[in-house]
MARTI-605589 format. One record per residue: residue number from 1; residue in three letters; x, y, z of N, C-alpha, C, O in turn. Coordinates in Angstrom, 3 decimals, m for minus. Layout:
<recs>
<rec NUM, "ALA", <X, Y, Z>, <X, Y, Z>, <X, Y, Z>, <X, Y, Z>>
...
</recs>
This chain:
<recs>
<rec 1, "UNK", <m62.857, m29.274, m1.731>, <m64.172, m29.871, m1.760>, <m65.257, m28.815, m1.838>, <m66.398, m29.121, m2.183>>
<rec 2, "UNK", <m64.940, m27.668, m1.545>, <m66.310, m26.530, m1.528>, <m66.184, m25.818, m2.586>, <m67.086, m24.995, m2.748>>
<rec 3, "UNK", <m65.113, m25.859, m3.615>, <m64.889, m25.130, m4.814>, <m66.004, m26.064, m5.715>, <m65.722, m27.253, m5.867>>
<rec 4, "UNK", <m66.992, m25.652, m6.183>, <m67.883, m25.947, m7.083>, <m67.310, m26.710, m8.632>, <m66.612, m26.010, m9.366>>
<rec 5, "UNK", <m67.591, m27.921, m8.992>, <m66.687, m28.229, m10.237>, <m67.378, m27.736, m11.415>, <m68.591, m27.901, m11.544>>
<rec 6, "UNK", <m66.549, m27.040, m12.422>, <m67.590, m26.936, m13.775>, <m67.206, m27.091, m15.127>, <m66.036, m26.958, m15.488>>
<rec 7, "UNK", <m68.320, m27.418, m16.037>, <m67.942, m27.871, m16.902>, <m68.273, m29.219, m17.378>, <m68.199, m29.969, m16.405>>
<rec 8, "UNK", <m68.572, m29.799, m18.326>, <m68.894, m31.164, m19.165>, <m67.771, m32.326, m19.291>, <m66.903, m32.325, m20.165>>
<rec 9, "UNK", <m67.869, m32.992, m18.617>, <m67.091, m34.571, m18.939>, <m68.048, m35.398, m19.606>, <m68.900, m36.021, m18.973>>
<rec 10, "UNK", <m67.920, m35.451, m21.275>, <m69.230, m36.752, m21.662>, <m68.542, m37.985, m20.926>, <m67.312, m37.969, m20.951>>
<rec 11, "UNK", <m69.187, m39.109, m20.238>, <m68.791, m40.134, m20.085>, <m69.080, m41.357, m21.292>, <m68.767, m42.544, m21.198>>
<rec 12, "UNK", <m69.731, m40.723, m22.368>, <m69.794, m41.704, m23.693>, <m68.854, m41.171, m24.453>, <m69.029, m41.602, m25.593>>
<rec 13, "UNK", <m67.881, m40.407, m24.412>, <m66.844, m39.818, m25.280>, <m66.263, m41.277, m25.529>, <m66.371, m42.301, m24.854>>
<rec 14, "UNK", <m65.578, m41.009, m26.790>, <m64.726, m42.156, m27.405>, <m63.373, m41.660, m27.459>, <m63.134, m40.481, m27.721>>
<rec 15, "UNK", <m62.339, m42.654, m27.182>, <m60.855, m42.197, m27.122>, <m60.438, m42.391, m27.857>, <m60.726, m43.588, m27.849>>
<rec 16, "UNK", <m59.776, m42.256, m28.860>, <m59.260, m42.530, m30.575>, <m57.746, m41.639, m30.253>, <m57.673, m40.591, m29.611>>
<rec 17, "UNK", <m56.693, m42.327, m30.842>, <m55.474, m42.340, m30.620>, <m55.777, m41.557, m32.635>, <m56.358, m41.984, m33.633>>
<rec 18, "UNK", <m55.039, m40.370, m32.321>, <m54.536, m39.367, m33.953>, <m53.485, m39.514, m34.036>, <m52.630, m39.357, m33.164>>
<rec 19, "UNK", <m53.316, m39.973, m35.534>, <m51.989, m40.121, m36.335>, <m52.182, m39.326, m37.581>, <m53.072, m39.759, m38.314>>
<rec 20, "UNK", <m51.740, m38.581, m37.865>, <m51.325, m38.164, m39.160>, <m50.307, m38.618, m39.883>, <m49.188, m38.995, m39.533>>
<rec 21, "UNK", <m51.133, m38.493, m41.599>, <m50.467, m39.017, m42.158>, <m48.958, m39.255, m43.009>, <m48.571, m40.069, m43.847>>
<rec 22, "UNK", <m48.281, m37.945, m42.224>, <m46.963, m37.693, m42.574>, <m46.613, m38.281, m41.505>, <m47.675, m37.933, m40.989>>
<rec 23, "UNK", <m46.246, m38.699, m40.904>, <m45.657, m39.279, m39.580>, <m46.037, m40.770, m40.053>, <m44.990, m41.405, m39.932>>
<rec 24, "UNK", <m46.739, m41.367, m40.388>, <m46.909, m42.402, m41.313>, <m45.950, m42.967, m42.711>, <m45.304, m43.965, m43.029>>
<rec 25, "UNK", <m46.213, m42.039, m43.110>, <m44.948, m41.894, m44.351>, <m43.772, m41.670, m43.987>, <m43.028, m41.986, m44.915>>
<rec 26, "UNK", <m43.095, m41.216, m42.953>, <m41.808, m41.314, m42.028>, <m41.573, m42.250, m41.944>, <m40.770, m42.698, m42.762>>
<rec 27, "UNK", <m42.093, m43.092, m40.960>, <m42.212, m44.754, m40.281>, <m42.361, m45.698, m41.668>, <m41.676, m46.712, m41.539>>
<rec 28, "UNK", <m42.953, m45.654, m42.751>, <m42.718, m46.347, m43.850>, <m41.510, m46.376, m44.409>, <m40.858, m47.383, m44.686>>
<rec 29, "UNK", <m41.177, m45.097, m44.596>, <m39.407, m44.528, m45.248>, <m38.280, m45.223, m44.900>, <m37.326, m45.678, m45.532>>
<rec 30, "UNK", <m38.715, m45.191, m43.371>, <m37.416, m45.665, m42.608>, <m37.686, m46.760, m42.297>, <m36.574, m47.263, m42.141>>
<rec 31, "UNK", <m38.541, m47.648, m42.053>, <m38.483, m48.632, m42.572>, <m39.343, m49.616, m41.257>, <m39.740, m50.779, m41.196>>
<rec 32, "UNK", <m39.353, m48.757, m40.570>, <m40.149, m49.240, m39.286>, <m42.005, m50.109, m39.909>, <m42.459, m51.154, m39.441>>
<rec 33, "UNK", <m42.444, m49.544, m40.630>, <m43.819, m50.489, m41.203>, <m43.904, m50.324, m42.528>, <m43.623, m49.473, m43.372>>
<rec 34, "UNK", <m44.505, m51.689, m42.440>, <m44.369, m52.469, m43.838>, <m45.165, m52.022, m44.320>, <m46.168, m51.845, m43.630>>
<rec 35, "UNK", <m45.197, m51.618, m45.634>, <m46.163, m50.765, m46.695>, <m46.768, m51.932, m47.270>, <m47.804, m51.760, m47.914>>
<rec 36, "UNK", <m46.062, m53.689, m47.089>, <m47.238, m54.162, m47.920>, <m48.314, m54.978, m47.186>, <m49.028, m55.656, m47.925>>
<rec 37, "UNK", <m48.548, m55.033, m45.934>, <m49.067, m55.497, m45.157>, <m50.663, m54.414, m44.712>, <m50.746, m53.215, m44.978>>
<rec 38, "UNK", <m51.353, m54.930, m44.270>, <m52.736, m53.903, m42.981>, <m52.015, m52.844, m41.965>, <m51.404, m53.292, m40.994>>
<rec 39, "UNK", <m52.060, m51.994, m42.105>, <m51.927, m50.673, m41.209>, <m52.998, m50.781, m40.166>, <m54.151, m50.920, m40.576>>
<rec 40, "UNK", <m52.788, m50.737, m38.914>, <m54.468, m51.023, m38.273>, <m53.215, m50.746, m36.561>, <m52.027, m50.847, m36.251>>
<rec 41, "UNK", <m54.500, m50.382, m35.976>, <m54.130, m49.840, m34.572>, <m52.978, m50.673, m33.900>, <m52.253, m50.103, m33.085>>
<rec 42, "UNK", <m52.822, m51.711, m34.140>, <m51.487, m52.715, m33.433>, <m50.316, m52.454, m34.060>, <m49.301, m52.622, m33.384>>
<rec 43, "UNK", <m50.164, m51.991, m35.471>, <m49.239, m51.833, m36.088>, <m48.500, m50.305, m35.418>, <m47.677, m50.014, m34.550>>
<rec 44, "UNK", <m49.263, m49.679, m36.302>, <m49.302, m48.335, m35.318>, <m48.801, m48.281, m34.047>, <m47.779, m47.647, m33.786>>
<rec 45, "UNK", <m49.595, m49.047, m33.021>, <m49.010, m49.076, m31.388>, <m47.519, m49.268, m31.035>, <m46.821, m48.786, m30.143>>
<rec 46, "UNK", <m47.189, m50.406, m32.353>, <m45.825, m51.542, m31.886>, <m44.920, m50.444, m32.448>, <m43.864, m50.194, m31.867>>
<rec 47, "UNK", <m45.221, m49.884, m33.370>, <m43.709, m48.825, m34.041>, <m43.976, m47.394, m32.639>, <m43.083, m46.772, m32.063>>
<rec 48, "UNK", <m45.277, m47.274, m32.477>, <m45.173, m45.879, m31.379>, <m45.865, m44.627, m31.757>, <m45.861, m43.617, m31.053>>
<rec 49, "UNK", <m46.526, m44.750, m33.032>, <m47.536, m43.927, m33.373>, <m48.946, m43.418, m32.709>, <m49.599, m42.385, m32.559>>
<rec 50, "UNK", <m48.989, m44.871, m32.400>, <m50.738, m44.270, m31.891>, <m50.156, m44.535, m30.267>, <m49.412, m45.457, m29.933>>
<rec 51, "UNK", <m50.655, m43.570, m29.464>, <m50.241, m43.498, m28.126>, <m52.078, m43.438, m27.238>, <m52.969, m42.620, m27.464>>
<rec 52, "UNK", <m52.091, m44.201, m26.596>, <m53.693, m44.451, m25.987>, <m54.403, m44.754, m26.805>, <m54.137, m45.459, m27.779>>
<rec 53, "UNK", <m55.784, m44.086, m26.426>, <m56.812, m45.119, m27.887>, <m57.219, m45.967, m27.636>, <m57.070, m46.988, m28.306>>
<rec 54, "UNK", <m58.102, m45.887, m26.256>, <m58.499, m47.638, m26.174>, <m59.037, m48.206, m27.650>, <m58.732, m49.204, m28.303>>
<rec 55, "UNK", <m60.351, m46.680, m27.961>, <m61.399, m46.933, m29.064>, <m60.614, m47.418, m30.643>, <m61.191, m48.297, m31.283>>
<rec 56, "UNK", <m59.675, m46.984, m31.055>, <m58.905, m47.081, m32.046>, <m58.187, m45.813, m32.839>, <m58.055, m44.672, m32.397>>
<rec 57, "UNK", <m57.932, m46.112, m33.607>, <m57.044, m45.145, m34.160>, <m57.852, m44.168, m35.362>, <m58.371, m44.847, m36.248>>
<rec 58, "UNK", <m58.037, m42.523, m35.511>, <m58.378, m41.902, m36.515>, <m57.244, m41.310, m37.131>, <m56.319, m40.726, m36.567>>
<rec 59, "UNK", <m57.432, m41.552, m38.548>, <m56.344, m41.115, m39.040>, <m56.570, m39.770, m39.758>, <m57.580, m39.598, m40.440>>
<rec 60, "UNK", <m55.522, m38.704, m39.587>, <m56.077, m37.514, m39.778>, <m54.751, m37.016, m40.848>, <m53.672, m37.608, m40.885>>
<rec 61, "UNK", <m55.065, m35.930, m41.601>, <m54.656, m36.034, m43.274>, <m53.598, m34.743, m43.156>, <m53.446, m34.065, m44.172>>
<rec 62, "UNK", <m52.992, m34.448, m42.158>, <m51.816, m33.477, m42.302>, <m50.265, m34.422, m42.764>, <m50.027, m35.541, m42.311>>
<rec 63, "UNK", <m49.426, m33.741, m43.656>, <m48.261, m34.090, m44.131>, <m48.838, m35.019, m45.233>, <m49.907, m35.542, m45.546>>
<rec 64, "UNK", <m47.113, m34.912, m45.792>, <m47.547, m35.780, m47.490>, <m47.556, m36.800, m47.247>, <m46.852, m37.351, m46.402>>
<rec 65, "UNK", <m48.548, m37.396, m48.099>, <m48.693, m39.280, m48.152>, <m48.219, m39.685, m49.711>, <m48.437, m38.938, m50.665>>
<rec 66, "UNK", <m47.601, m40.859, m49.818>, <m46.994, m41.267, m51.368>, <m47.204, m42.772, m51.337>, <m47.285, m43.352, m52.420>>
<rec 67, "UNK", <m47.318, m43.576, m50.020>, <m47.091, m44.908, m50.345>, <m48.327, m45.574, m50.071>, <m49.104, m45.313, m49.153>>
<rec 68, "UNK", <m48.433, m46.409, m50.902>, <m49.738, m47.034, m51.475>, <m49.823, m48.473, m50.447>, <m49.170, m49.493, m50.668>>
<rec 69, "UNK", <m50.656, m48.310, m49.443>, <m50.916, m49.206, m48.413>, <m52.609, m49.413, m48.082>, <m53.415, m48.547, m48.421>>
<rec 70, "UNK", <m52.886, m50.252, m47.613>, <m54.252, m50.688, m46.867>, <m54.710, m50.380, m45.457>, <m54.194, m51.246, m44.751>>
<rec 71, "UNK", <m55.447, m49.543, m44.695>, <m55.534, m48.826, m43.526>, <m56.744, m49.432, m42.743>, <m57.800, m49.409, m43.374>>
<rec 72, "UNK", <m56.790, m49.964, m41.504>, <m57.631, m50.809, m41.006>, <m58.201, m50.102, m39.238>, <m58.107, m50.623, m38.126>>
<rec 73, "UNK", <m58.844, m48.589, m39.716>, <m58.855, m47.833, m38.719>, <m60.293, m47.938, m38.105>, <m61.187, m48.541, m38.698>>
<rec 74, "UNK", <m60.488, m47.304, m36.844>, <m61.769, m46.864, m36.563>, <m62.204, m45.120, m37.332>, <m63.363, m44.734, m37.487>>
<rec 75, "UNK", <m61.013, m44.347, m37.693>, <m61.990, m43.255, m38.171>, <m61.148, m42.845, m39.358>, <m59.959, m43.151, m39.454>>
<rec 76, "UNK", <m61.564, m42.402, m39.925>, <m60.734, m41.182, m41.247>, <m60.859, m39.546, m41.488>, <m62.051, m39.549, m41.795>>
<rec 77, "UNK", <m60.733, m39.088, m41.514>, <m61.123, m37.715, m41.784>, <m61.179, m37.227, m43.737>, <m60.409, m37.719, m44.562>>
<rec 78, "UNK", <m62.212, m36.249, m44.052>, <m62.011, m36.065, m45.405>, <m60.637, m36.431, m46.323>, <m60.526, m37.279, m47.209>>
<rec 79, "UNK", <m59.743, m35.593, m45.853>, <m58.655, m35.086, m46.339>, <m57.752, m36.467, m46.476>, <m57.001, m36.722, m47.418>>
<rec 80, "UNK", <m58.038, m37.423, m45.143>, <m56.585, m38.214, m44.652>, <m57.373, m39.200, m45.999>, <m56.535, m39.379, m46.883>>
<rec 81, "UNK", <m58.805, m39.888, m46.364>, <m59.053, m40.493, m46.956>, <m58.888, m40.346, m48.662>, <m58.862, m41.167, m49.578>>
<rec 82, "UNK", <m58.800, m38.999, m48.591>, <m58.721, m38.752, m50.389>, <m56.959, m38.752, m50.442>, <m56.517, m39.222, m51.490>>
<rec 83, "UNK", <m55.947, m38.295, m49.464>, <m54.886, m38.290, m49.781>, <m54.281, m39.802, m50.127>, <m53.517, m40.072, m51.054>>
<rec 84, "UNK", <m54.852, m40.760, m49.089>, <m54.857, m42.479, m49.306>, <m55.076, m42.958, m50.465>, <m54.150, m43.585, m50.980>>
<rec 85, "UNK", <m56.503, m42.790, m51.304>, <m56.691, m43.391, m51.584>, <m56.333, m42.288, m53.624>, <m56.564, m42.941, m54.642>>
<rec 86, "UNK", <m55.946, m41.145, m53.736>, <m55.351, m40.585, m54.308>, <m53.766, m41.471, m54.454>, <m53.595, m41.791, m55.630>>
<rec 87, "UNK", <m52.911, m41.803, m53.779>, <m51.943, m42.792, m53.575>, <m51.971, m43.877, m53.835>, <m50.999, m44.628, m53.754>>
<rec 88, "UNK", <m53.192, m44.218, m54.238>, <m53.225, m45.602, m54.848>, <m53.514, m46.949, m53.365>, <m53.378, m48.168, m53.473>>
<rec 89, "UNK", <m53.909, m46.199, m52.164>, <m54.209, m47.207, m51.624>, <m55.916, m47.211, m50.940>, <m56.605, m46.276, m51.348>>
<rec 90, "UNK", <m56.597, m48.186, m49.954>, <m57.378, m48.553, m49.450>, <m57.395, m47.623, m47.932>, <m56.308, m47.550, m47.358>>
<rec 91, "UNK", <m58.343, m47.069, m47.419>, <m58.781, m47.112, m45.986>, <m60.463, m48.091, m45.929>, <m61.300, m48.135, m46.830>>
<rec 92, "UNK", <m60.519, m48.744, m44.627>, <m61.522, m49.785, m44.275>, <m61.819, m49.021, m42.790>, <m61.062, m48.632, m41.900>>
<rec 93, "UNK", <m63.101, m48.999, m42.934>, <m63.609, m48.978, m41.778>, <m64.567, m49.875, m41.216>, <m65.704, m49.904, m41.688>>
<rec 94, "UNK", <m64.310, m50.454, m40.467>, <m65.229, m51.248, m39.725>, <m66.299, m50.733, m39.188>, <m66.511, m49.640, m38.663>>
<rec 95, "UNK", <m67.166, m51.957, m39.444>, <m68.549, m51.187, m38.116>, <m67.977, m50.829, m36.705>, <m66.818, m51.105, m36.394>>
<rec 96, "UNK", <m68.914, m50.156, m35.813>, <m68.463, m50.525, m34.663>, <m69.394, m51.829, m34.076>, <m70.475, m52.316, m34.405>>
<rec 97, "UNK", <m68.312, m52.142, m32.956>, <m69.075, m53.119, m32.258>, <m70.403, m53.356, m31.470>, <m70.404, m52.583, m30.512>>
<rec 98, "UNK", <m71.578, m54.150, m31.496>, <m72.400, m53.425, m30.600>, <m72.151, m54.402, m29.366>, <m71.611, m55.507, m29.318>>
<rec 99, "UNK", <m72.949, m53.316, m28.028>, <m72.343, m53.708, m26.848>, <m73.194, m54.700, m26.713>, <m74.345, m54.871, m27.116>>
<rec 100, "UNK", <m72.204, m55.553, m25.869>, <m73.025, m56.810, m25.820>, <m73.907, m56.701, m24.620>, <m73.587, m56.274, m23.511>>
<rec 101, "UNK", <m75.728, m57.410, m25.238>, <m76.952, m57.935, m24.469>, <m76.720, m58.642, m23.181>, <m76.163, m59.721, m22.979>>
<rec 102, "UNK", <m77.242, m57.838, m22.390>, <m77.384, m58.648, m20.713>, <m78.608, m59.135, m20.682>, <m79.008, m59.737, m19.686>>
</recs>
């Protein structure tokens, strides 16, 4: 208790569960998610990809991508979005939500 604490905790930080997109293309291969269906944070969760995350899932652009799917994330990064949509598929981003009026 007398050791002084230091250092920044934002308490508006957002928690976003990272998946890259070779680990994606794994789980497609083998057969665990369906390439012709929405990719979106539940999908992700149920095979074991996205781990926490209340906020949602950013998808971030390391490893090869080939299969042409629809992505229903809260974030993208440069790279993960041109490799997607280079592949012949869609990323969507939603607004965010606003907090609801008291």
């Amino acid at each position: 208790m007398r050791i002084p604490k230091r250092g920044f905790n934002n308490i508006f930080a957002k928690d976003y569960a990272e998946v890259n997109l070779g680990l994606v293309q794994k789980a497609i291969d083998a057969g665990k998610l369906d390439a012709n269906g929405v990719i979106d944070h539940a999908a992700l969760k149920a095979v074991g990809l996205a781990r926490g995350g209340k906020d949602g899932v950013r998808l971030l652009g390391k490893g090869a991508f080939s299969a042409k799917v629809k992505f229903v994330v809260a974030g993208v990064s440069a790279g993960a979005k041109a490799a997607v949509e280079q592949a012949g598929g869609s990323v969507e981003v939603p607004a965010p939500k606003a907090a609801a009026a008291e």
